[in-house]
C-alpha positions, -999 to +999 in steps of 0.1 A: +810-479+206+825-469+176+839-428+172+830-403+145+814-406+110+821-443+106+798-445+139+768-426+130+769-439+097+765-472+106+739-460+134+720-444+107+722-476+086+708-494+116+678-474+115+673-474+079+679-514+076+655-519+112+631-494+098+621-519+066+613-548+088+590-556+114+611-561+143+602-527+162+618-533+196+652-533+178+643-500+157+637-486+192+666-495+207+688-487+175+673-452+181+680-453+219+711-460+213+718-437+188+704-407+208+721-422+233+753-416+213+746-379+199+740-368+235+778-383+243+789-366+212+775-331+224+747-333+199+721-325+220+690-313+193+699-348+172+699-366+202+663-349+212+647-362+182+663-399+185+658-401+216+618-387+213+613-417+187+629-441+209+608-434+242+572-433+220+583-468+206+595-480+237+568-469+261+536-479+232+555-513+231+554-514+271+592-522+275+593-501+307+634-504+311+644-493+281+616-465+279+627-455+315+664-450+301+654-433+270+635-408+293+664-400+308+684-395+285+660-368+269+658-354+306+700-354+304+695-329+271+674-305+287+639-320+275+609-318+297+596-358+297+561-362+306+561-399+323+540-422+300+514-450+318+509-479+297+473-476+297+472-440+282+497-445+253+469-465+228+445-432+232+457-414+198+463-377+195+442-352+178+465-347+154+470-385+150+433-394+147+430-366+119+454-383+102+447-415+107+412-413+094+426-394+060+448-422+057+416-444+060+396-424+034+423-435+011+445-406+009+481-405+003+508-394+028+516-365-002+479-355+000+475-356+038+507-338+039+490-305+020+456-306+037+471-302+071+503-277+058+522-306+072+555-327+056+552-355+041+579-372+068+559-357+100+526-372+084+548-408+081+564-402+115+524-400+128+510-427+111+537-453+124+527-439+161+492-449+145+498-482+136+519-490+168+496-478+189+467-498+171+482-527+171+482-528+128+510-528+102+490-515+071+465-488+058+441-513+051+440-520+087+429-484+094+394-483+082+388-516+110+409-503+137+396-467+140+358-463+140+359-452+176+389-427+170+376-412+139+346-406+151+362-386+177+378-363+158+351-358+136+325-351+159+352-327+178+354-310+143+314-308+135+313-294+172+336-264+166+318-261+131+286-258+144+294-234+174+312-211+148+286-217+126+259-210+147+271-173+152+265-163+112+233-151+100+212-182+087+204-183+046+170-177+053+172-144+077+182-116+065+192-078+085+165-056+066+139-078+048+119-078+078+109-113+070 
């Protein structure tokens, strides 16, 4: 392990470079390892969010050892871990179906990014969960891979929609018309 800036700027090179090319288990471990690193360093809030990107990646690609040891390491910064089963990480969050079905409608991250008062970076940070967890590399994969989860969300949505919709006077009734 290399010391000091030299270090994280080649770890953060690593990332960048890994993060343009398909080979995901080696952008997980690159983050591993670089969380792995801040923690050593005393960097404990940098190390969180490496660390965080590294066990998601790990634990959706099923490589149990290396998700194990990123785990850890969070748990060594003070994080509370949640252990992960294999079968549950392809069940996409609420906030990852809702995105993953504007990105299906055709919307841009930019655009997704103001509907939901999100950043741009957290809406990209979601959709590559997304697309590991589906099994899919593009947005034109979405549409294909999601009718199940966008139904989902949408019928969760419609149901809290029509409960607090339910509670305001109709159109047709009116308080004093007697009608």
């Amino acid at each position: 392990m290399s010391d000091g800036a030299a270090a994280e700027g080649l770890y953060r090179e690593a990332i960048d470079r890994l993060g343009r090319t398909q080979l995901r288990p080696e952008l997980a471990r690159a983050h591993l390892l670089y969380g792995e690193w801040l923690r050593r360093a005393g960097r404990r809030t940098d190390a969180r969010e490496q660390l965080r990107k590294a066990y998601e990646m790990l634990t959706v690609m099923g490589v149990g050892g290396f998700a194990e040891r990123a785990r850890h390491e969070l748990l060594a910064t003070g994080e509370n871990v949640r252990k992960r089963r294999v079968e549950t990480t392809g069940d996409l969050t609420a906030q990852e179906a809702q995105i993953a079905r504007l990105a299906g409608d055709g919307l841009s991250n930019q655009e997704i990014s103001t509907q939901l008062f999100l950043s741009p970076r957290t809406v990209e940070w979601h959709l590559r969960k997304v697309f590991a967890k589906l099994g899919i590399s593009s947005r034109r994969q979405l549409r294909g891979a999601l009718p199940d989860a966008s139904h989902r969300s949408r019928t969760t949505s419609s149901r809290g929609c029509e409960q607090q919709i339910s509670t305001l006077p109709s159109a047709g009734s009116s308080t004093g018309s007697g009608a």
